[in-house]
ZARO-376048 format. One record per residue: residue in one letter; x, y, z of N, C-alpha, C in turn. Coordinates in steps of 0.2 Angstrom, whole numbers. Layout:
<atoms>
<atom><type>A</type><n_c1>X</n_c1><n_c2>Y</n_c2><n_c3>Z</n_c3><ca_c1>X</ca_c1><ca_c2>Y</ca_c2><ca_c3>Z</ca_c3><c_c1>X</c_c1><c_c2>Y</c_c2><c_c3>Z</c_c3></atom>
...
</atoms>
This chain:
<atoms>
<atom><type>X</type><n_c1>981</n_c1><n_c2>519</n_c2><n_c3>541</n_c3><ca_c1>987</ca_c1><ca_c2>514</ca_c2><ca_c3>542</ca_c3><c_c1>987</c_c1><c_c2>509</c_c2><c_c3>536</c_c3></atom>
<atom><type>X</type><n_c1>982</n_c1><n_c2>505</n_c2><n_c3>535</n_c3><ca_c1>983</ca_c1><ca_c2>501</ca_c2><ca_c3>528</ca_c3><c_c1>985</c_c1><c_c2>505</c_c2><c_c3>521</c_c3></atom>
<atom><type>X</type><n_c1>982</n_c1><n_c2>511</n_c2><n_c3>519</n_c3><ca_c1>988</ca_c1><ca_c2>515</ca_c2><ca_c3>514</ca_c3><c_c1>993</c_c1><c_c2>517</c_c2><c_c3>516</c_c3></atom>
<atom><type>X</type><n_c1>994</n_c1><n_c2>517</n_c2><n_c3>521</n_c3><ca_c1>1002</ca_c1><ca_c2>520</ca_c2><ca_c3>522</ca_c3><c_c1>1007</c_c1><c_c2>514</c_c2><c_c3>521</c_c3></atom>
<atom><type>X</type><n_c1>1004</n_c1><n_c2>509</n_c2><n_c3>524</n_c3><ca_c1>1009</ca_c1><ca_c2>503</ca_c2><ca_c3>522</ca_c3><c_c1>1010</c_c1><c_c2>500</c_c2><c_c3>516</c_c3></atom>
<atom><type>X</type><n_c1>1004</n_c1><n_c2>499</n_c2><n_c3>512</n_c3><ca_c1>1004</ca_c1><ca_c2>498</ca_c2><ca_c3>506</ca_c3><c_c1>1007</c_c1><c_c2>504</c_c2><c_c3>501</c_c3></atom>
<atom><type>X</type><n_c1>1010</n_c1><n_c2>510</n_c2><n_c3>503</n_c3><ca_c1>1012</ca_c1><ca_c2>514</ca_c2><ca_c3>498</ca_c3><c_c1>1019</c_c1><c_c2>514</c_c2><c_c3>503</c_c3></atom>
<atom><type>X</type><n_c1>1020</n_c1><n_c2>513</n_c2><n_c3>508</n_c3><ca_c1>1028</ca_c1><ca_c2>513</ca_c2><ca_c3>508</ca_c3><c_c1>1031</c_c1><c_c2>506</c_c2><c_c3>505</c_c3></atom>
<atom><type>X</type><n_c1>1028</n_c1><n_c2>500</n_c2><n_c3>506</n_c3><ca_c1>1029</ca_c1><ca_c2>494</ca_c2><ca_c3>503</ca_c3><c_c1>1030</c_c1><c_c2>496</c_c2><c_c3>494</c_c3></atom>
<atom><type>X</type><n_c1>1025</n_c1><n_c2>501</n_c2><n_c3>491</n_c3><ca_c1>1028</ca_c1><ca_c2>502</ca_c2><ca_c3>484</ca_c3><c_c1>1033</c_c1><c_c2>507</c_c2><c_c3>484</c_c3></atom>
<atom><type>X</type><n_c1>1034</n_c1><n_c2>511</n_c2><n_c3>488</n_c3><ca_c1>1040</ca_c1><ca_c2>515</ca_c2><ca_c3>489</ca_c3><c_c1>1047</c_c1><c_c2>511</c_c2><c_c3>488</c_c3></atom>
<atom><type>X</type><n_c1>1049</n_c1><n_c2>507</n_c2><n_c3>493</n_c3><ca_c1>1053</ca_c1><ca_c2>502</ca_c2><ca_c3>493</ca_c3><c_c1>1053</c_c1><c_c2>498</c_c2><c_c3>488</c_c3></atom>
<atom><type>X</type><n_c1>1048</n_c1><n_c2>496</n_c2><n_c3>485</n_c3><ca_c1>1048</ca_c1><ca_c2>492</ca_c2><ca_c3>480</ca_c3><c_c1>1051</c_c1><c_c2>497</c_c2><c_c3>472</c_c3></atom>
<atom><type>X</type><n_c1>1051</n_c1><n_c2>502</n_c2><n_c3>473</n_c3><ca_c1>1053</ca_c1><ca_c2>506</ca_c2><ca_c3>466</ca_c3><c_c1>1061</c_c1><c_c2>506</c_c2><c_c3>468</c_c3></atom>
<atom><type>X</type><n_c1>1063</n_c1><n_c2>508</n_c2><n_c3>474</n_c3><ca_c1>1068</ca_c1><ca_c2>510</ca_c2><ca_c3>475</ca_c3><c_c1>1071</c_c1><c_c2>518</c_c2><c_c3>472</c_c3></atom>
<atom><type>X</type><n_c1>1068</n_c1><n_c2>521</n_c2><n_c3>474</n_c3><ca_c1>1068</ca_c1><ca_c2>529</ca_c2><ca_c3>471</ca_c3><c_c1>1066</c_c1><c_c2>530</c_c2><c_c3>465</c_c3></atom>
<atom><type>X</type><n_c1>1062</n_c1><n_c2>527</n_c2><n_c3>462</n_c3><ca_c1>1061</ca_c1><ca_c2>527</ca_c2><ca_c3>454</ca_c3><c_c1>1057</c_c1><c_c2>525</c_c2><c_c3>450</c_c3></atom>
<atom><type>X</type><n_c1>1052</n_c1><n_c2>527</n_c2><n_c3>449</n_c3><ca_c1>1044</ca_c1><ca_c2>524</ca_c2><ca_c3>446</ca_c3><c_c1>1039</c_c1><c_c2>527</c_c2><c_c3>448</c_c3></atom>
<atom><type>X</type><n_c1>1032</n_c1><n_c2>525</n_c2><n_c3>448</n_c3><ca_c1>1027</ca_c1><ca_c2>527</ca_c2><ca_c3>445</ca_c3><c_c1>1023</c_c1><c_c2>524</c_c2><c_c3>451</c_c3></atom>
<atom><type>X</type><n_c1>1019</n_c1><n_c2>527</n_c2><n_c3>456</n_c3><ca_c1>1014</ca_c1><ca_c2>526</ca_c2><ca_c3>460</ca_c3><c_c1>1009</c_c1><c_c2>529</c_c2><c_c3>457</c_c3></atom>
<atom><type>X</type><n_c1>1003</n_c1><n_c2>523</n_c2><n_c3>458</n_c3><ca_c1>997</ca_c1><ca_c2>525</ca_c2><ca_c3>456</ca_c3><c_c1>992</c_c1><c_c2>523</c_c2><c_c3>460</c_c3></atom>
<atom><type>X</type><n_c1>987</n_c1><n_c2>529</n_c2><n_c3>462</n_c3><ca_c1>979</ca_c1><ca_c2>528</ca_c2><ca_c3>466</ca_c3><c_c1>974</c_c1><c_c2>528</c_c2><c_c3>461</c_c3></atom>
<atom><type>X</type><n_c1>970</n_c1><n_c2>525</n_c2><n_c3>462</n_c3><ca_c1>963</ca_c1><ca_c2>525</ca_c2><ca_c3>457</ca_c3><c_c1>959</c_c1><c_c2>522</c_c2><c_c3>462</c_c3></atom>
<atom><type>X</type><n_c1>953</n_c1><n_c2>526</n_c2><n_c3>462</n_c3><ca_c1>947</ca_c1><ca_c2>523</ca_c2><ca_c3>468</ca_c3><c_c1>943</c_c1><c_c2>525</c_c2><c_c3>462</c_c3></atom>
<atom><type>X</type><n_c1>936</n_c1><n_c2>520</n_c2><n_c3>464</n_c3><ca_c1>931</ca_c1><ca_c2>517</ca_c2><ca_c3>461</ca_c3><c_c1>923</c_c1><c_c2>516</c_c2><c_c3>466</c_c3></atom>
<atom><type>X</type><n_c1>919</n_c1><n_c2>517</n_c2><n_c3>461</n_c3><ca_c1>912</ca_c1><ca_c2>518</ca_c2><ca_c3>466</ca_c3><c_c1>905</c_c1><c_c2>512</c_c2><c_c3>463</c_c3></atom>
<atom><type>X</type><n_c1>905</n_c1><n_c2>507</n_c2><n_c3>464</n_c3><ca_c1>899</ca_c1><ca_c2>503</ca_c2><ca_c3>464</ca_c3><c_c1>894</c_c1><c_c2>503</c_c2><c_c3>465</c_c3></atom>
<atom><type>X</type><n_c1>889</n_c1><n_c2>508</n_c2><n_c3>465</n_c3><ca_c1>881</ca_c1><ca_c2>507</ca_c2><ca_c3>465</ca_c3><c_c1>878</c_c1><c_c2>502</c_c2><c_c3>467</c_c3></atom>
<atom><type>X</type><n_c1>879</n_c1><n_c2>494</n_c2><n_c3>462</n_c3><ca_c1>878</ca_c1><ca_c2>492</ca_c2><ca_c3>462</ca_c3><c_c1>877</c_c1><c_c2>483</c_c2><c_c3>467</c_c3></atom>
<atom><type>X</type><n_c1>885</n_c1><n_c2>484</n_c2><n_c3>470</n_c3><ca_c1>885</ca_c1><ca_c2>481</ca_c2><ca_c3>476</ca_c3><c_c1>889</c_c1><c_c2>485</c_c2><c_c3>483</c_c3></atom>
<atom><type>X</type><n_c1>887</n_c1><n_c2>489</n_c2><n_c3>482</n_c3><ca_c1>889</ca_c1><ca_c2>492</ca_c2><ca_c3>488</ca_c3><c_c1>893</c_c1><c_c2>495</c_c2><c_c3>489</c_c3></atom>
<atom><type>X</type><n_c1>901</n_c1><n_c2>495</n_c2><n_c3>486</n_c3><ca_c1>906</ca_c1><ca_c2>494</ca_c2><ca_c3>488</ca_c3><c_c1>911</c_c1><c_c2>500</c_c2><c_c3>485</c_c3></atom>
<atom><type>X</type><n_c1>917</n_c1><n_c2>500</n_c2><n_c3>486</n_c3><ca_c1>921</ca_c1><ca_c2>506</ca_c2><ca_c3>485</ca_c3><c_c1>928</c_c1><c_c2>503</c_c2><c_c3>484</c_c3></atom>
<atom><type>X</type><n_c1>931</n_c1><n_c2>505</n_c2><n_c3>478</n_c3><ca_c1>939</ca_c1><ca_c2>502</ca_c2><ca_c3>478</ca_c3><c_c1>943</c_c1><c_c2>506</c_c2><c_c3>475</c_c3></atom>
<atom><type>X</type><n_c1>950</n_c1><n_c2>505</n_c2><n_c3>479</n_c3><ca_c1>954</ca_c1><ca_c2>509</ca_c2><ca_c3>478</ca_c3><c_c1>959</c_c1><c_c2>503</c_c2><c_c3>477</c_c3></atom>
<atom><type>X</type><n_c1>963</n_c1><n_c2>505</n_c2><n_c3>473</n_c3><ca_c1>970</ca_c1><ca_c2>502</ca_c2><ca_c3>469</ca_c3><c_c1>976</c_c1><c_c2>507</c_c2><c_c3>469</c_c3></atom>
<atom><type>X</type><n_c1>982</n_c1><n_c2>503</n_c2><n_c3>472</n_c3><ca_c1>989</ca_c1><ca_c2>506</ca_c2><ca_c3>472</ca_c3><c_c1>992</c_c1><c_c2>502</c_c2><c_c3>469</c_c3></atom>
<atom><type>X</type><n_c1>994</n_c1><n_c2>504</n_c2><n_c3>464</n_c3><ca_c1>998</ca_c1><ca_c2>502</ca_c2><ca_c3>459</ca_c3><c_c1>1004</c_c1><c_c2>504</c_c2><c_c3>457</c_c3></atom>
<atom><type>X</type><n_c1>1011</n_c1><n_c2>501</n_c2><n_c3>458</n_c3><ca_c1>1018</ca_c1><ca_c2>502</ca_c2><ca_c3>458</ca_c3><c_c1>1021</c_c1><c_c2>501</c_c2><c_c3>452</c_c3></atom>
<atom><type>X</type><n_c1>1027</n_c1><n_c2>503</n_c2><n_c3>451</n_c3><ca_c1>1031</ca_c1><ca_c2>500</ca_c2><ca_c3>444</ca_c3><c_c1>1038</c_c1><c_c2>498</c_c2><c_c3>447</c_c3></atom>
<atom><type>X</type><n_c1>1038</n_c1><n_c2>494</n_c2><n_c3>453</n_c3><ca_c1>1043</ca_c1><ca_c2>491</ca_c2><ca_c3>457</ca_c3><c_c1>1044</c_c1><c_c2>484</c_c2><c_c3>454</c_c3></atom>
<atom><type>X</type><n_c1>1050</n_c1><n_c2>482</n_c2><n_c3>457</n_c3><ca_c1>1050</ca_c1><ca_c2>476</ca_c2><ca_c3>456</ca_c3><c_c1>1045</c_c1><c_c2>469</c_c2><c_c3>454</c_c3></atom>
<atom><type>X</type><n_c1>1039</n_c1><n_c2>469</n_c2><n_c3>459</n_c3><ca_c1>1033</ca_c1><ca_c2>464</ca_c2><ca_c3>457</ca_c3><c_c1>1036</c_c1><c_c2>461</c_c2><c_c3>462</c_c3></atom>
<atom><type>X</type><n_c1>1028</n_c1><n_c2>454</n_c2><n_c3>463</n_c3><ca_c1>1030</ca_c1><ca_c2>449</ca_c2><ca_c3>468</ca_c3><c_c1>1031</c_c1><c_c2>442</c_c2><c_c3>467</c_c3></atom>
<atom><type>X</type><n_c1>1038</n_c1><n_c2>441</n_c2><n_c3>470</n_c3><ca_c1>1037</ca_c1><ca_c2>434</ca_c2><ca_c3>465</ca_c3><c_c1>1031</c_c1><c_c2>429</c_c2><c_c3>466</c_c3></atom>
<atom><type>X</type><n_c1>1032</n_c1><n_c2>425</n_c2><n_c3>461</n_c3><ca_c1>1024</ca_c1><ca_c2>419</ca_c2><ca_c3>460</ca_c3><c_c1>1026</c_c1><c_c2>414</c_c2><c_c3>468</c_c3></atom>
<atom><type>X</type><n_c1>1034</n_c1><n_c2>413</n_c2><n_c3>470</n_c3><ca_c1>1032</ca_c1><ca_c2>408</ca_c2><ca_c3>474</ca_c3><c_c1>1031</c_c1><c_c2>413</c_c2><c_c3>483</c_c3></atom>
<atom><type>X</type><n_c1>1030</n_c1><n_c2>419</n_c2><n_c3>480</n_c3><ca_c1>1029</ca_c1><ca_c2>423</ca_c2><ca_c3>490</ca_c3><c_c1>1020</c_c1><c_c2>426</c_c2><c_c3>488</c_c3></atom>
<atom><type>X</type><n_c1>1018</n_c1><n_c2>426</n_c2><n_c3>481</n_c3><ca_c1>1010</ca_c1><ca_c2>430</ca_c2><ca_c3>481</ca_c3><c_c1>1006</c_c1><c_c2>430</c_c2><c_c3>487</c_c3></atom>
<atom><type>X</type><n_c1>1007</n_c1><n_c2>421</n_c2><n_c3>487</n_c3><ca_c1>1002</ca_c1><ca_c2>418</ca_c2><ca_c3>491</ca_c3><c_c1>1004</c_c1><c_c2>420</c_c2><c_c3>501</c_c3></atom>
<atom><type>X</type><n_c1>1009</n_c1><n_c2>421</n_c2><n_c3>502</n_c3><ca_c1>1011</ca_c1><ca_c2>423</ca_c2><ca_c3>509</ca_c3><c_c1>1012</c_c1><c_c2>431</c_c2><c_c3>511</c_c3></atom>
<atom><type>X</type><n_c1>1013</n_c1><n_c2>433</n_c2><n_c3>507</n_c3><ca_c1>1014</ca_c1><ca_c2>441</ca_c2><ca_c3>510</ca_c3><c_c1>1009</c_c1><c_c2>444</c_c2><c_c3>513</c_c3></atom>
<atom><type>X</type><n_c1>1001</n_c1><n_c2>442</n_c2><n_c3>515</n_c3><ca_c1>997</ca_c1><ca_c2>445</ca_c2><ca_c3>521</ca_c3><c_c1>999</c_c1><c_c2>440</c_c2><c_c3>528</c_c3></atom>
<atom><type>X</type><n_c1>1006</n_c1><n_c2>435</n_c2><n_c3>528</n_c3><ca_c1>1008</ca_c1><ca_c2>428</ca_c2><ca_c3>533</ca_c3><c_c1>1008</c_c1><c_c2>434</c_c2><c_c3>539</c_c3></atom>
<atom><type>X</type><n_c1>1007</n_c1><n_c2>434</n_c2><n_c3>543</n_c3><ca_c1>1011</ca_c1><ca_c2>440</ca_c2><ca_c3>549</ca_c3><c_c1>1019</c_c1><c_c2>436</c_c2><c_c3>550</c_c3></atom>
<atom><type>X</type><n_c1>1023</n_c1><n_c2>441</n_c2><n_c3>550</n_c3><ca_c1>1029</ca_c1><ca_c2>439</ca_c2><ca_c3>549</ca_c3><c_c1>1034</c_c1><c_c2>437</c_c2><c_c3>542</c_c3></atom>
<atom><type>X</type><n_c1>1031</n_c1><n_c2>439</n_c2><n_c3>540</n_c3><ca_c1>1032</ca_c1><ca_c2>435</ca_c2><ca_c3>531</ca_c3><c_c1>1037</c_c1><c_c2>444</c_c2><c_c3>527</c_c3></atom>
<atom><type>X</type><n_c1>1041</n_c1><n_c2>443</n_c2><n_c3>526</n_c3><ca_c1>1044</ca_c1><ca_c2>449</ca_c2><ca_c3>523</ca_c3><c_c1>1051</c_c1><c_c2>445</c_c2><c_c3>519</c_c3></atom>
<atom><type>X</type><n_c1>1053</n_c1><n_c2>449</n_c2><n_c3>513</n_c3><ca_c1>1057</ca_c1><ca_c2>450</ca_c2><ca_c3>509</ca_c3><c_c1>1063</c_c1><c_c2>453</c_c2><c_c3>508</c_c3></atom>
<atom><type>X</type><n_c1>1061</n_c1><n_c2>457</n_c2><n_c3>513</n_c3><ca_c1>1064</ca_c1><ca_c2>463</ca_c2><ca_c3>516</ca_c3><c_c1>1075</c_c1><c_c2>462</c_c2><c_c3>520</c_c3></atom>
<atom><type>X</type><n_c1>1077</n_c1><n_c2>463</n_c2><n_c3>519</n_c3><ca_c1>1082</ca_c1><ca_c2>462</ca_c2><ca_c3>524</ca_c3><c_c1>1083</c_c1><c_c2>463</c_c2><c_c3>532</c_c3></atom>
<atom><type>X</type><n_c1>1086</n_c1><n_c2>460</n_c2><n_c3>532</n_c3><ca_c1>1087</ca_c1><ca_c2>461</ca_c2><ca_c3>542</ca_c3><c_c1>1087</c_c1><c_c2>469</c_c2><c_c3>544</c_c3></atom>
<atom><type>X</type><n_c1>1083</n_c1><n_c2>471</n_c2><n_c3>549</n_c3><ca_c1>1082</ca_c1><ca_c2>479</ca_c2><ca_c3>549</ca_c3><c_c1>1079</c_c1><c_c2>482</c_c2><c_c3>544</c_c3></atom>
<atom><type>X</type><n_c1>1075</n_c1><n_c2>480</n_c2><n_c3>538</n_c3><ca_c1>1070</ca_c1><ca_c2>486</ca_c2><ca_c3>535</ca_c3><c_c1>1064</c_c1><c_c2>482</c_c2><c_c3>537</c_c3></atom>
<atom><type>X</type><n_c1>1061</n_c1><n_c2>479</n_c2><n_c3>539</n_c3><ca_c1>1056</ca_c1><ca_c2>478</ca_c2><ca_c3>540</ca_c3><c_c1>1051</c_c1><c_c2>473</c_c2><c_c3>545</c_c3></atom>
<atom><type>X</type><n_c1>1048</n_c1><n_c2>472</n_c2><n_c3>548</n_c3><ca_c1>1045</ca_c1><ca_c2>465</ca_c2><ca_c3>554</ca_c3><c_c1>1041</c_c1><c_c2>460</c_c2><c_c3>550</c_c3></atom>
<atom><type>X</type><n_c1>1038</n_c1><n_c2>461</n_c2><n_c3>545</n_c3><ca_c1>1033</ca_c1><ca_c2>457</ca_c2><ca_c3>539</ca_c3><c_c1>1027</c_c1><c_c2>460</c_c2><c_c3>542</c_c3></atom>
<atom><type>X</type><n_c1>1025</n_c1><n_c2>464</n_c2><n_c3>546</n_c3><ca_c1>1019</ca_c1><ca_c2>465</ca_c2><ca_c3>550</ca_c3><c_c1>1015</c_c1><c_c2>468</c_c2><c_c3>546</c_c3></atom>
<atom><type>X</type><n_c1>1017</n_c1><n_c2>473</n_c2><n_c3>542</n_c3><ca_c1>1012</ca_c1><ca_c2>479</ca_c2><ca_c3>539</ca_c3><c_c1>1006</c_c1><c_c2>476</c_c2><c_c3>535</c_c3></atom>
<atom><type>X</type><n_c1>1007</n_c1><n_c2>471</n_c2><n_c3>532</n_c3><ca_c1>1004</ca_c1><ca_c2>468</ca_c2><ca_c3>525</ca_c3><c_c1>998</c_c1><c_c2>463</c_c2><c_c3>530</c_c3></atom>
<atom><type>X</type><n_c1>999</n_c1><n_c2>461</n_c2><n_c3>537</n_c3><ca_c1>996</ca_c1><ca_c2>457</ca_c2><ca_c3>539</ca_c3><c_c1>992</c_c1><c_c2>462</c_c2><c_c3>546</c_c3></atom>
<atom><type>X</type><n_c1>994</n_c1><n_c2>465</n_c2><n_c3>547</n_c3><ca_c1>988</ca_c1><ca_c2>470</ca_c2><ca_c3>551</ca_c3><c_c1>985</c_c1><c_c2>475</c_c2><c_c3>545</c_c3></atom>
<atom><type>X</type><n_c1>988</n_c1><n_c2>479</n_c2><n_c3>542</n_c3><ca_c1>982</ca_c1><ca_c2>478</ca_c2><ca_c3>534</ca_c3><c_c1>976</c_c1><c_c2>475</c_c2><c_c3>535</c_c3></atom>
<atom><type>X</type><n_c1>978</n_c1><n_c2>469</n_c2><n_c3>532</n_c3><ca_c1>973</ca_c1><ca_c2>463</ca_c2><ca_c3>530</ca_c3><c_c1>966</c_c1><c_c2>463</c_c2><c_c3>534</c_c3></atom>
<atom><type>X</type><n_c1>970</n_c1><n_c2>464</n_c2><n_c3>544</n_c3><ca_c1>966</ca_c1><ca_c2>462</ca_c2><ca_c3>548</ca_c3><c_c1>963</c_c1><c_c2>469</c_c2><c_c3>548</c_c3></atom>
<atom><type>X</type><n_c1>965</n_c1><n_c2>474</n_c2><n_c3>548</n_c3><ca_c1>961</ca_c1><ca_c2>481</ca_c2><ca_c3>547</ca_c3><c_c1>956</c_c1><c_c2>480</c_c2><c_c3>543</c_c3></atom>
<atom><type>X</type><n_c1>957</n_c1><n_c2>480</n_c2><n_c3>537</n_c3><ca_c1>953</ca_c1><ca_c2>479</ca_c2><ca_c3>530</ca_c3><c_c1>946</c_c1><c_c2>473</c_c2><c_c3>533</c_c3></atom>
<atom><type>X</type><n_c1>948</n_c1><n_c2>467</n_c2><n_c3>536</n_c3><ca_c1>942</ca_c1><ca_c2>462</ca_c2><ca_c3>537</ca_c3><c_c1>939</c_c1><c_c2>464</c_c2><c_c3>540</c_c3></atom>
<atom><type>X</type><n_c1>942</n_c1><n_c2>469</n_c2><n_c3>546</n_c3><ca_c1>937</ca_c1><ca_c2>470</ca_c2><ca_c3>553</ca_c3><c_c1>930</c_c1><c_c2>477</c_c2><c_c3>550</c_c3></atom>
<atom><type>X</type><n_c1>932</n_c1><n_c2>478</n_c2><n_c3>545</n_c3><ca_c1>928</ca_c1><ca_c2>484</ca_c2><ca_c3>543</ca_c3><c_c1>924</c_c1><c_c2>480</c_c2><c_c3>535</c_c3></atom>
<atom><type>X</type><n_c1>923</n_c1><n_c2>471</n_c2><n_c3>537</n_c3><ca_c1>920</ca_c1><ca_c2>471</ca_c2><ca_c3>528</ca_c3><c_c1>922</c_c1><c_c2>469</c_c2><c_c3>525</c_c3></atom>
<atom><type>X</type><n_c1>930</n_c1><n_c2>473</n_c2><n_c3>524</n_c3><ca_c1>931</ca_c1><ca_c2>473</ca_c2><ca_c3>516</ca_c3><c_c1>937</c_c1><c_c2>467</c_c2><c_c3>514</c_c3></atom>
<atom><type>X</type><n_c1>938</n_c1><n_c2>467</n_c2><n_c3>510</n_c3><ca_c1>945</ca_c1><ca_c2>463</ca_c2><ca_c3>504</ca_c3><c_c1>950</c_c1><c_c2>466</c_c2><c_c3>500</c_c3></atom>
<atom><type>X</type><n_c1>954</n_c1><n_c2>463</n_c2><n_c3>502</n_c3><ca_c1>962</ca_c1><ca_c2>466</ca_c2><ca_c3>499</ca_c3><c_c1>963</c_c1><c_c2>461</c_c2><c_c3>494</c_c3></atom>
<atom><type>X</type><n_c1>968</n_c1><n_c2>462</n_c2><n_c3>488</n_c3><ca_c1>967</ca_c1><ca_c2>459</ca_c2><ca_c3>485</ca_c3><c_c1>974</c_c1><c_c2>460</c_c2><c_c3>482</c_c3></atom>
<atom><type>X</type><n_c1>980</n_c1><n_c2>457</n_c2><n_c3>477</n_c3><ca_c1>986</ca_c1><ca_c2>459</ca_c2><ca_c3>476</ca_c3><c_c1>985</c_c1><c_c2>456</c_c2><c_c3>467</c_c3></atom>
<atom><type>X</type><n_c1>989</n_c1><n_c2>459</n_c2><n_c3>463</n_c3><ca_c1>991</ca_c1><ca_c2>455</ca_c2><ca_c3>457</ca_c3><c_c1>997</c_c1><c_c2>460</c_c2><c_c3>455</c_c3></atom>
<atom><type>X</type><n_c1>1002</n_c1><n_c2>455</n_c2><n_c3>453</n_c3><ca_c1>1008</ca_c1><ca_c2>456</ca_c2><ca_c3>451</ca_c3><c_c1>1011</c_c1><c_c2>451</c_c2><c_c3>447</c_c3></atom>
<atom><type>X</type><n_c1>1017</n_c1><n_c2>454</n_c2><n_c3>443</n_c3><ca_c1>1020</ca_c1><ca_c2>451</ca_c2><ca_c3>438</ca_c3><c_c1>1028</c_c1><c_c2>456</c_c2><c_c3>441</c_c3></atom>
<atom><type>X</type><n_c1>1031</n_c1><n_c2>449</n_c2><n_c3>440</n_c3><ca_c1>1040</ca_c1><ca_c2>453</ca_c2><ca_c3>441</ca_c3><c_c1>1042</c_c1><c_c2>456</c_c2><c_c3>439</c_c3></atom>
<atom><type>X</type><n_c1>1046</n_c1><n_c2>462</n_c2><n_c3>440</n_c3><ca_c1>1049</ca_c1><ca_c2>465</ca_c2><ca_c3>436</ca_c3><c_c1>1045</c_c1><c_c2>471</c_c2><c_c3>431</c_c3></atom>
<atom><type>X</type><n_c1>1037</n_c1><n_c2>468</n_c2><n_c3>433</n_c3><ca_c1>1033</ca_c1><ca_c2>475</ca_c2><ca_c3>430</ca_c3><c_c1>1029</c_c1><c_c2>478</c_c2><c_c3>435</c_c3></atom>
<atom><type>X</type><n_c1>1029</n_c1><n_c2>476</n_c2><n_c3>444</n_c3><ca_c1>1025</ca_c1><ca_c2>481</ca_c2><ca_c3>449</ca_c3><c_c1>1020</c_c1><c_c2>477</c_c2><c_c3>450</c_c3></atom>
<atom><type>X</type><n_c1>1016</n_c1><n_c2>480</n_c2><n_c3>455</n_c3><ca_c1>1011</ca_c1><ca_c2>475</ca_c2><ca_c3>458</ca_c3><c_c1>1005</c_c1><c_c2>480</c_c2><c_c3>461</c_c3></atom>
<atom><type>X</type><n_c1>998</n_c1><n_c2>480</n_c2><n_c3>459</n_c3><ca_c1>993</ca_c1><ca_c2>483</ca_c2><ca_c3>462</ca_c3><c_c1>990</c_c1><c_c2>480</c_c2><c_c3>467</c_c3></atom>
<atom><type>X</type><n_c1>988</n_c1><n_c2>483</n_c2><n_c3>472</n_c3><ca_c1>983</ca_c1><ca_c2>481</ca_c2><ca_c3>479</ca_c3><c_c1>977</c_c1><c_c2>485</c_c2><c_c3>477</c_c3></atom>
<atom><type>X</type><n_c1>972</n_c1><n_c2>480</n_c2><n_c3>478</n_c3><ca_c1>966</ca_c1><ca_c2>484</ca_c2><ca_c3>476</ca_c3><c_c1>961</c_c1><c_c2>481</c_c2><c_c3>484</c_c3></atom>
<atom><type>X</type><n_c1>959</n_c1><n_c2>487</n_c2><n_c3>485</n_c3><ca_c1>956</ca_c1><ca_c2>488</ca_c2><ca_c3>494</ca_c3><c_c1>949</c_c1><c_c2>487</c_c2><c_c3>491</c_c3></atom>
<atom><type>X</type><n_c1>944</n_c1><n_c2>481</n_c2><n_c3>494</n_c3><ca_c1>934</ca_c1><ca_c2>487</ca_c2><ca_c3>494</ca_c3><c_c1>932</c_c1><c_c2>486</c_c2><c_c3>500</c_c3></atom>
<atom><type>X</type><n_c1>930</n_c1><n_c2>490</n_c2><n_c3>501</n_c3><ca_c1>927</ca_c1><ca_c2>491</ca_c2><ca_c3>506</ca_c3><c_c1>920</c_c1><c_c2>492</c_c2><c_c3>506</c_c3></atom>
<atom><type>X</type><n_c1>912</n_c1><n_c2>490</n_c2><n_c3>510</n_c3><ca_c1>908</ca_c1><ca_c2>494</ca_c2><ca_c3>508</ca_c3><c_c1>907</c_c1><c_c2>501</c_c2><c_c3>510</c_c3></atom>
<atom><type>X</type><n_c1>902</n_c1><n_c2>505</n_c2><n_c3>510</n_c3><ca_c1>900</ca_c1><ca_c2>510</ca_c2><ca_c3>509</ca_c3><c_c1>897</c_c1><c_c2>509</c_c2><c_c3>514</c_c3></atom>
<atom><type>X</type><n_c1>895</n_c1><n_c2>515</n_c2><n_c3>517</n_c3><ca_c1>889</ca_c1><ca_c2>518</ca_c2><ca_c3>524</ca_c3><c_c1>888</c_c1><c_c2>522</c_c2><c_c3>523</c_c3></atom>
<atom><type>X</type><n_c1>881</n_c1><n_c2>523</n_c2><n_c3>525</n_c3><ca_c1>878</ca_c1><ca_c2>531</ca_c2><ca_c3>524</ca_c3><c_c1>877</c_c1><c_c2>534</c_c2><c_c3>531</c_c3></atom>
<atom><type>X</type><n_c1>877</n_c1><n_c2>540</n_c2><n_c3>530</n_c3><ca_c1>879</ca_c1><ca_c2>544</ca_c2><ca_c3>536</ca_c3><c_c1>872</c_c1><c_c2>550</c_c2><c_c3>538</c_c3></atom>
<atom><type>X</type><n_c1>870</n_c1><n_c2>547</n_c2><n_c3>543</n_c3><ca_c1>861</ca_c1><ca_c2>550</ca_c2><ca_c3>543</ca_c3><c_c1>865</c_c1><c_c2>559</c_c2><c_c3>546</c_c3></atom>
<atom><type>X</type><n_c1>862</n_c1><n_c2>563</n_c2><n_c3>544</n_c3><ca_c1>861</ca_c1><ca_c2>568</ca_c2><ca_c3>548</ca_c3><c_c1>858</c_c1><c_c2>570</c_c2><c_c3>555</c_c3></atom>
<atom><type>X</type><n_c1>861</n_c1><n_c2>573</n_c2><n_c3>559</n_c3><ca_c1>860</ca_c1><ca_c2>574</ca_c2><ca_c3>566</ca_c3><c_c1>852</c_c1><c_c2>578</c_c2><c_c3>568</c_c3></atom>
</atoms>
């Protein structure tokens, strides 16, 4: 659910036309795992950065969106640990970067 909203959110944000990027990441050293989606959309502007996890908070027009995605995200991503994270600049796209830790999986 949290990928999926974060890549239609960059979906939209291209508006048919640009460059989606995954890259995941493995830290040994504190535990953790991260993955980054990164767009060539739009970007967000400096006065909404701070509110786009608001529940209800969208940019969106009337009928494409509720603002919910970015903010049940969030609360998926805490319930499991982890931190979401956004950096963006206008008109050059904007990267969500997920960590999550890591768990080991005993054998049966």
């Amino acid at each position: 659910q949290v990928f999926m909203n974060v890549i239609i959110n960059a979906a939209d944000a291209m508006k048919g036309k640009g460059r989606l990027t995954l890259e995941t990441g493995n830290s040994e050293e504190d535990g953790f795992i991260a993955i980054s989606i990164s767009d060539t959309g739009a970007g967000i502007a400096p006065e909404n950065i701070n509110r786009i996890f608001d529940p209800f908070f969208t940019t969106k027009g009337v009928g494409h969106g509720t603002g919910l995605g970015l903010s049940v995200s969030y609360g998926i991503i805490q319930r499991h640990n982890g931190d979401i994270n956004v950096a963006s600049s206008p008109g050059r796209g904007a990267t969500f970067t997920i960590t999550l830790p890591k768990t080991s999986v005993s054998e049966p």
